[in-house]
PLY file of the C-alpha trace (Angstrom):
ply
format ascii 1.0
element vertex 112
property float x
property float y
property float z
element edge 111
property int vertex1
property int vertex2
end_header
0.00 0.00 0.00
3.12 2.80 0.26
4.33 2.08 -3.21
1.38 1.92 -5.57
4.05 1.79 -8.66
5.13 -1.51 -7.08
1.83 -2.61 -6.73
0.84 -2.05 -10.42
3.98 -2.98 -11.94
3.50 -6.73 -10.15
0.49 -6.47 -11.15
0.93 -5.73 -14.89
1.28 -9.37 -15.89
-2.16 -10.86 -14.79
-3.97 -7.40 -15.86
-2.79 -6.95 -18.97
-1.34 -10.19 -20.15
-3.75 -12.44 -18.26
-0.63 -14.05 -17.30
-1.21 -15.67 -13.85
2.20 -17.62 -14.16
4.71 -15.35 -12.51
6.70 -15.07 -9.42
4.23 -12.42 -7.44
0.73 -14.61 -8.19
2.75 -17.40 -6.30
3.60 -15.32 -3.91
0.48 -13.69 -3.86
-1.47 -16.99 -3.09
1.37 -18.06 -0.23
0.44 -14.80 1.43
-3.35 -15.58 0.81
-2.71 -19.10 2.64
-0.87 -17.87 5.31
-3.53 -15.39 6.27
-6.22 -17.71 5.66
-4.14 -19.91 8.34
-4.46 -16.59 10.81
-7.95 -15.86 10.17
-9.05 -19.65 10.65
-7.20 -18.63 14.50
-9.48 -16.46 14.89
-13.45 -17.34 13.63
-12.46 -21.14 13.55
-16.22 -22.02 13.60
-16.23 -20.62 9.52
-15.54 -23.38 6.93
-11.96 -22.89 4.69
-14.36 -21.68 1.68
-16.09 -19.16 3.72
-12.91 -17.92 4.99
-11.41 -17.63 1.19
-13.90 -15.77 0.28
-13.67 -12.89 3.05
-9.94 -12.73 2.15
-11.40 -12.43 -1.30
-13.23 -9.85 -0.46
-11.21 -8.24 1.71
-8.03 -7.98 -0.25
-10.46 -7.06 -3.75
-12.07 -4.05 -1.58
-7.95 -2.92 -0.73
-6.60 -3.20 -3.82
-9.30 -0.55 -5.85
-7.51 2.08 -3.92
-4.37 1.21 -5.22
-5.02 0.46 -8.65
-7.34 3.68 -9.09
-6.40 6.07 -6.44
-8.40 8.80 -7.79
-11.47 6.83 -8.70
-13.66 8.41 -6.25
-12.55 11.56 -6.10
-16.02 13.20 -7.20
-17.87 10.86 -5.60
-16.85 11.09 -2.14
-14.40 13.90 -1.95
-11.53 11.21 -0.90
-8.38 10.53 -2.94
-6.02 7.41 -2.10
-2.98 8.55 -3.86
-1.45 9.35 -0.44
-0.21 5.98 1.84
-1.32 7.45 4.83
-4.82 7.42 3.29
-5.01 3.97 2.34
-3.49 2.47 4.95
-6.42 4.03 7.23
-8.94 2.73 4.52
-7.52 -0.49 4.62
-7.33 -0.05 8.37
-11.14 0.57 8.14
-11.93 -2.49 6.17
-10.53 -5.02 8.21
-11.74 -3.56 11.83
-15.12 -3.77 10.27
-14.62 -7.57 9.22
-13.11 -8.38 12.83
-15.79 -6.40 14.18
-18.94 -7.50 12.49
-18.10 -9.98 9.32
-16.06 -12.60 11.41
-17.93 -13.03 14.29
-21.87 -11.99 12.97
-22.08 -13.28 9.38
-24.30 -16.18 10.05
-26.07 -15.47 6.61
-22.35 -15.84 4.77
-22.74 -18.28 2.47
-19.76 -19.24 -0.26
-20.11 -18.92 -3.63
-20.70 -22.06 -5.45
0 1
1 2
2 3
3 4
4 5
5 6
6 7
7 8
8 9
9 10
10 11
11 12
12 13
13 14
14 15
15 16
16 17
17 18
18 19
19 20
20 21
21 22
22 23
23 24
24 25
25 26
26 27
27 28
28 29
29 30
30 31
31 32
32 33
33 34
34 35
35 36
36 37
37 38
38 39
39 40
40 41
41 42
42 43
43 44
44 45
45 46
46 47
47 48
48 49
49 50
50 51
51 52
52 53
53 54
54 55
55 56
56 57
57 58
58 59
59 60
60 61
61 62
62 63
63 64
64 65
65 66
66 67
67 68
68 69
69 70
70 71
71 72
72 73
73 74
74 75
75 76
76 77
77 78
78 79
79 80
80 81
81 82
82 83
83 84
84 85
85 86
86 87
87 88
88 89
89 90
90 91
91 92
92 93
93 94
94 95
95 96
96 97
97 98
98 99
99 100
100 101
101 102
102 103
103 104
104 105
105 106
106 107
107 108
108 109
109 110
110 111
């Protein structure tokens, strides 16, 4: 999240080549496990799928900021082309998953 020129450049294989054979994906998906692993710690009563998929959607709502900083400028007045900004987005995202996805999602339901 400091280094969005990082981030993209990684990233520049799978978005524009569809190429999901590359060093970061792997890496990518180790980090994924790993923090599936750590989240499992902590709501073990949620199955491995439903965990996946609030990584999923955890990691998809973090990385719109970084890909498109300026994106919703207009709408909401906020840009994220400063760090300090999106790490207290991304901040915001996961204490509302800890605080009401993990433990009150009864309803959460994978996708098939």
């Amino acid at each position: 999240i400091k280094f969005q020129g990082i981030t993209l450049a990684h990233l520049y294989e799978p978005l524009i080549n569809n190429n999901y054979d590359n060093q970061f994906v792997m890496k990518f998906n180790k980090l994924m496990k790993s923090l599936q692993n750590l989240i499992a710690q902590i709501i073990p009563h949620r199955s491995e799928k439903e965990i996946n998929l609030i990584l999923i959607q955890i990691i998809s709502s973090a990385m719109m900021p970084v890909l498109l900083p300026e994106m919703f400028r207009d709408f909401a007045g906020i840009s994220f082309s400063e760090g300090k900004t999106r790490r207290k987005y991304i901040e915001q995202i996961i204490r509302c998953c800890i605080n009401n996805g993990f433990q009150e999602a009864s309803d959460l339901s994978p996708i098939q």
